[in-house]
C-alpha positions as CSV (number, residue, x, y, z in Angstrom):
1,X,-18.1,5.5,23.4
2,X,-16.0,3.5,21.0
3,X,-17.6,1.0,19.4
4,X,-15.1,-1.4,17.7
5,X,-15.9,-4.8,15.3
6,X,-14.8,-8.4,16.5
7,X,-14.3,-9.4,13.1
8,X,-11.8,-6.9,11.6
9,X,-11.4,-4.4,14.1
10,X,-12.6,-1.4,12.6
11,X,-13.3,1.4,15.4
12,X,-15.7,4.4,15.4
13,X,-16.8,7.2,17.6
14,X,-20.2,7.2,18.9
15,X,-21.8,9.7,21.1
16,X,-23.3,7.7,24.3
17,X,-26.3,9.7,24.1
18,X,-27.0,7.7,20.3
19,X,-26.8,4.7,22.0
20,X,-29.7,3.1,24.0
21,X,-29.4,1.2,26.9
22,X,-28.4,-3.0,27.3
23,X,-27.7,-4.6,24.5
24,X,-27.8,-3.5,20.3
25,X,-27.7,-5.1,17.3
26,X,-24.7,-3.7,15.0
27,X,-23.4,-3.6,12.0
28,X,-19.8,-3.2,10.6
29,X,-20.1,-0.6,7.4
30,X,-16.5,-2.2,6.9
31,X,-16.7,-6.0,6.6
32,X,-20.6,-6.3,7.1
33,X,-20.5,-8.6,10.3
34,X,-23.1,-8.4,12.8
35,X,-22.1,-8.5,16.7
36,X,-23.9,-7.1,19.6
37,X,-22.8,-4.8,22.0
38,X,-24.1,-3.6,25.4
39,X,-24.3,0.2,25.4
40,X,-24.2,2.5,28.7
41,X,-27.2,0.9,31.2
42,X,-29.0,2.8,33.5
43,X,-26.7,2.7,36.6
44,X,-23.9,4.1,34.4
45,X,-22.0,1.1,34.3
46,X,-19.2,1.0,31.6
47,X,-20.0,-0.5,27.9
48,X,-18.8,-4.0,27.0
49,X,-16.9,-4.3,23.2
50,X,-18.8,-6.2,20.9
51,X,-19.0,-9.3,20.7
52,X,-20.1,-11.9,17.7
53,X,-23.5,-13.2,17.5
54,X,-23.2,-16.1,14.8
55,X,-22.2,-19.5,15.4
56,X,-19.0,-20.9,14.3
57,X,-21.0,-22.6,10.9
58,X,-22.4,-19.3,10.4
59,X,-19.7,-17.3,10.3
60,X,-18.0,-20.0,7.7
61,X,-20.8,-19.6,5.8
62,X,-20.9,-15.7,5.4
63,X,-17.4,-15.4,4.6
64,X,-17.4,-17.7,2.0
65,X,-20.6,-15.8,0.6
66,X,-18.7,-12.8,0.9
67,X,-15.8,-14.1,-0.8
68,X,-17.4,-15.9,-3.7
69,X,-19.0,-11.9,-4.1
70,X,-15.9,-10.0,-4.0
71,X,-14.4,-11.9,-6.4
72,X,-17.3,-11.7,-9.0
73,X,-18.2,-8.1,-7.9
74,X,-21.8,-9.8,-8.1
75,X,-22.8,-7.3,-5.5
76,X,-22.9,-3.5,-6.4
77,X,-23.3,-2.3,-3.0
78,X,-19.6,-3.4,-2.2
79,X,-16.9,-1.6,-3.6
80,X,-14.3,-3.4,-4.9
81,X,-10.1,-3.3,-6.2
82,X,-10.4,-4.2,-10.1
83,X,-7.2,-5.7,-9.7
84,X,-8.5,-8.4,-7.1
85,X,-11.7,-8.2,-8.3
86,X,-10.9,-9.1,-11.7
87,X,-7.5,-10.9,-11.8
88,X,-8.2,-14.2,-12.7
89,X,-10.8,-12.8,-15.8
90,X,-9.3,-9.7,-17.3
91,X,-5.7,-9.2,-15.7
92,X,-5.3,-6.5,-18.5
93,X,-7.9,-4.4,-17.8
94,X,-8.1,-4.8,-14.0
95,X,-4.8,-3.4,-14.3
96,X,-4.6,-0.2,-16.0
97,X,-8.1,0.0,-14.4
98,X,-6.7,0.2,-11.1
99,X,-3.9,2.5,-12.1
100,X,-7.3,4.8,-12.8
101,X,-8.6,4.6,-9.5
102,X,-5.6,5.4,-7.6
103,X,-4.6,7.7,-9.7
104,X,-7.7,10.0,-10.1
105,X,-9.0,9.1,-6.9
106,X,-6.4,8.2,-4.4
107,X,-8.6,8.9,-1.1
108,X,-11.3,6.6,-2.1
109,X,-9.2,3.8,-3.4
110,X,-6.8,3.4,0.3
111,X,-10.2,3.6,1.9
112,X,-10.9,0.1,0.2
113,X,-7.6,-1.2,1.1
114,X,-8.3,-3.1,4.4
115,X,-11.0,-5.0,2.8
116,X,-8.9,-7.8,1.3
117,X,-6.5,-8.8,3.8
118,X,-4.3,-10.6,0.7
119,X,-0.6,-9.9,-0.2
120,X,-0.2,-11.8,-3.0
121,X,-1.9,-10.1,-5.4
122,X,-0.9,-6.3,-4.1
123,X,2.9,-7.9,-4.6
124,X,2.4,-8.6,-8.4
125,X,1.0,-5.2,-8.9
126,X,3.8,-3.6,-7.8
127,X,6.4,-5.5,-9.0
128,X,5.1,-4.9,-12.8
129,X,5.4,-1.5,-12.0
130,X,8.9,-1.9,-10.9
131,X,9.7,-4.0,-13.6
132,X,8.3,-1.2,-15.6
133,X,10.6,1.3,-13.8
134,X,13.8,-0.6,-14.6
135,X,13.2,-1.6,-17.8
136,X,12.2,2.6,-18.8
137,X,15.6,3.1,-16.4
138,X,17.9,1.0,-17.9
139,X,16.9,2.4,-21.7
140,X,16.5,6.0,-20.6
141,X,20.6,6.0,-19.0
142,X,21.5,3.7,-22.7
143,X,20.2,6.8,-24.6
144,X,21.8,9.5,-21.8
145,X,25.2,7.8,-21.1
146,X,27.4,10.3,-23.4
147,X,25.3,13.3,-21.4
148,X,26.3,11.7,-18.2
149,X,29.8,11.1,-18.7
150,X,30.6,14.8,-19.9
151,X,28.0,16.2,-17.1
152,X,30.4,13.3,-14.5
153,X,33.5,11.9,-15.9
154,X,35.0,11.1,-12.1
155,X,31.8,8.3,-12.2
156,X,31.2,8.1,-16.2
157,X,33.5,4.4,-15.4
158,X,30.5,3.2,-12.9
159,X,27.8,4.1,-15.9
160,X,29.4,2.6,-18.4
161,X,30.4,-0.5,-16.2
162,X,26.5,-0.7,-14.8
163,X,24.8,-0.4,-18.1
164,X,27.4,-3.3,-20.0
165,X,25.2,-5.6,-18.1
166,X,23.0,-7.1,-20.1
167,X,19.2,-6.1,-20.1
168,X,18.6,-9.7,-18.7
169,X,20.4,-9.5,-15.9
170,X,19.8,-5.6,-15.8
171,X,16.3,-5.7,-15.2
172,X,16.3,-9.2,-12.1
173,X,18.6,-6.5,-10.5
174,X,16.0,-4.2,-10.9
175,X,13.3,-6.1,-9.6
176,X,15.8,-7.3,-6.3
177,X,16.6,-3.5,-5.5
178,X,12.9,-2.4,-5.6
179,X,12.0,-5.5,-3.7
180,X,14.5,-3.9,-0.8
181,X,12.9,-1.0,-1.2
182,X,9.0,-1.7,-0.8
183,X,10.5,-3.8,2.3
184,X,12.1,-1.0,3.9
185,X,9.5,1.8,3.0
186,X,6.7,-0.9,4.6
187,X,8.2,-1.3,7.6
188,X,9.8,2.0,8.1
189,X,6.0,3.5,8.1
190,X,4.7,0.3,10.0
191,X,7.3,1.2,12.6
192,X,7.1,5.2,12.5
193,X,3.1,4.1,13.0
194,X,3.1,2.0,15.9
195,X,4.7,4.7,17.9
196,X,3.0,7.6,16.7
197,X,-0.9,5.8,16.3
198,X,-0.5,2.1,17.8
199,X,-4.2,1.6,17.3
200,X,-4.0,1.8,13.9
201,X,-1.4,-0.2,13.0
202,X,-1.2,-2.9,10.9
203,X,1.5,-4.4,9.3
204,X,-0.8,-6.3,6.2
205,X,-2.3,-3.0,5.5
206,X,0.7,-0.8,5.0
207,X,1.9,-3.4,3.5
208,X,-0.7,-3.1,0.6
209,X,-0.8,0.9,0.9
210,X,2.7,0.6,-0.1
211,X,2.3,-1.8,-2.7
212,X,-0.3,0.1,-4.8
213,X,1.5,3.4,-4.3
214,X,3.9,2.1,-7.1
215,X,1.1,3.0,-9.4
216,X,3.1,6.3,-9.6
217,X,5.6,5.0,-11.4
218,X,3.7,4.6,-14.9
219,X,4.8,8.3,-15.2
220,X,8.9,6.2,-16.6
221,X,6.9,6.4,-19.5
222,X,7.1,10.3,-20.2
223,X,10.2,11.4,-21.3
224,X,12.8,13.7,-19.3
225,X,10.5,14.3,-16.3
226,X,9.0,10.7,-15.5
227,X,11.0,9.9,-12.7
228,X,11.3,12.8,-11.0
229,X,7.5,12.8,-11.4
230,X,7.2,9.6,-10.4
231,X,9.2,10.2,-7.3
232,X,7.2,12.8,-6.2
233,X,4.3,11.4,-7.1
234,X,4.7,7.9,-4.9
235,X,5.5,9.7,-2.1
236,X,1.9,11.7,-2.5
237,X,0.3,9.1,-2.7
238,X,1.8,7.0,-0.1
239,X,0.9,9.4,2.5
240,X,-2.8,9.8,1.1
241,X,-3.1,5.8,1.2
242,X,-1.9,5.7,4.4
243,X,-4.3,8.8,6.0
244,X,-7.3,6.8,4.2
245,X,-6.6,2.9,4.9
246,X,-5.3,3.5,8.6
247,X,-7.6,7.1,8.9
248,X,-5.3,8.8,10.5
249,X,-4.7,12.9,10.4
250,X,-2.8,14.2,8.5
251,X,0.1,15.0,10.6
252,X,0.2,11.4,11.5
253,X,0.2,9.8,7.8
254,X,3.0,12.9,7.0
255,X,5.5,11.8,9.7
256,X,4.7,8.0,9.0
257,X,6.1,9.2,5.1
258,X,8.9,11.2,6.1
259,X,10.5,8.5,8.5
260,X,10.1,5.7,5.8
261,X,11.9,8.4,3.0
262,X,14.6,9.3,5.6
263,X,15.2,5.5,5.7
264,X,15.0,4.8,2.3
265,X,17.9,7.4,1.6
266,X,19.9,5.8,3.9
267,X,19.3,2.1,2.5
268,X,20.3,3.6,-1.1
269,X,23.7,5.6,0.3
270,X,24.6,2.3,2.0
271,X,23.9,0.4,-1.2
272,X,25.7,2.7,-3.4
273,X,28.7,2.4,-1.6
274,X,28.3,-1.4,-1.9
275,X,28.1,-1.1,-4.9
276,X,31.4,1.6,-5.5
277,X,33.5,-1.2,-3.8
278,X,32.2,-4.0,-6.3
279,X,33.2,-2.4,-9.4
280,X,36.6,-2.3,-10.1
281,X,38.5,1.1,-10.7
282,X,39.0,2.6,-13.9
C-alpha cells in the first residue's frame, strides 16, 4: 500500500503484509510529523491516507521547534543545507560550504532539497554564481576579442559592439539573461515533469534543484575550459538533483533535463536574434 504524509506529502511503498490491522502510529523520516493511518482490516477493506493526530496549537508549536532547529543546526540527527543553515552567521563559509556538498556529493545534497520549502535564499545562491559567470565572461571575451575577430570577422562588429559596454552595465545584463534562464529551465522541467511523473511534481522544488545546480558554474574560474565544463557540468547535476529531490528513475529525471535544454536553446536563438537586430550594422 502507499502510505503518504499529510504534512509534506512525501509517499512510500509499503508491503501490506508489514502493516498490521486498524489504525498505526507513523512517522514521516522526511519532515518528522506524526499522523495515523488505518492499514488493511480484517474484511479486506481498503486503507485510509493518513491523517494528522496533533491539534491545531500542536502542530504550531512543532514547527516552530523545528524551525528555530534548522536554523541553528542544534540537532545533529537532521541534516541540513549550510547555506540555509548558516546564512545569517557565516554567509562566507556556508557558501563555498555548500558548493562542497553539491559538488562532491550531489545525490545526497537534492535529497535534502524538499526540506526547506524557501526560495529566497536558493535565489541568492544562484545569482552569485551567475554574477560570477558574467563577470569571468565578460573578462575572458576582453582578453579573447582579437582571437575572435580573426577566428569571425562577419560578427567580430557584434564583439566588439557587446564588450564596449561598460562592466557596469555588462554584468546587470548578465544577471537579467541568467535570470531568463533559471525561469525557463525551471519551468521547462516542471512542465516536462508533470506529464511524464505528475505525482512528483512540484514547482518549489525544481525550483530550488535548479537554483543550486548553478554551483557548476564556479568552474569560469579555470582558464580555457571553464565554461564548457561548467556547461556540462550543470546539466549533470541538474538531472542528479532532480532524480534525488523528486526520486524519480533515471529515465524520468533524463527526459525532464533534455526538454528543459531543448528549450533553453531555443530561448537563447530567439534572444540572439533580438539582439542581431538591436545593434546597428557595421
Amino acid at each position: 500500500m502507499r502510505v503518504e504524509c499529510p504534512e509534506c506529502r512525501f509517499a512510500r511503498e509499503v508491503r501490506d503484509n508489514q502493516i498490521p490491522s486498524g489504525a498505526v502510529n507513523a512517522r514521516c523520516p522526511q519532515c518528522g510529523a506524526r499522523f495515523k493511518f488505518r492499514g488493511p482490516d480484517s474484511e479486506g477493506k481498503a486503507p485510509i491516507k493518513g491523517q494528522a493526530e496533533e491539534s491545531a496549537e500542536e502542530y504550531a508549536a512543532r514547527r516552530k521547534s523545528a524551525a528555530e532547529a534548522y536554523a541553528q543546526t542544534a540537532r545533529s540527527n537532521l541534516p541540513t543545507i549550510e547555506w540555509e543553515a548558516r546564512f545569517s552567521s557565516a554567509p562566507v563559509s556556508a557558501f563555498f560550504r555548500t558548493l562542497m556538498q553539491i559538488l562532491a556529493r550531489p545525490g545526497y545534497f537534492f535529497s535534502l532539497v524538499p526540506y526547506g520549502r524557501m526560495l529566497l535564499l536558493p535565489l541568492v545562491f544562484a545569482l552569485l554564481l551567475a554574477a560570477l559567470r558574467s563577470a569571468m565572461l565578460f573578462f575572458a571575451l576582453k582578453s579573447q576579442l582579437p582571437q575572435l575577430m580573426e577566428q569571425d570577422p562577419a560578427n567580430a562588429h557584434l564583439f566588439a559592439q557587446a564588450l564596449a559596454m561598460p562592466w557596469w552595465i555588462y554584468i546587470p545584463v548578465g544577471l537579467a539573461s541568467s535570470a531568463l534562464e533559471y525561469a525557463v529551465i525551471a519551468l521547462a522541467c516542471h512542465g516536462a515533469l508533470r506529464v511524464l511523473h505528475p505525482s512528483s511534481a512540484d514547482l518549489r522544488t525544481t525550483a530550488r534543484v535548479a537554483a543550486y545546480a548553478n554551483a557548476a558554474w564556479i568552474t569560469c574560474i579555470i582558464p580555457l575550459f571553464g565554461f564548457s565544463m561548467g556547461f556540462i557540468v550543470f546539466w549533470a547535476i541538474l538531472c542528479v538533483g532532480l532524480r534525488a529531490a523528486h526520486r524519480l528513475t533515471l529515465p524520468a529525471a533524463l527526459s525532464a533535463t533534455a526538454a528543459s535544454l531543448f528549450l533553453l536553446i531555443l530561448a537563447a536563438m530567439a534572444l540572439a536574434a533580438s539582439f542581431r537586430l538591436m545593434l546597428p550594422a557595421a
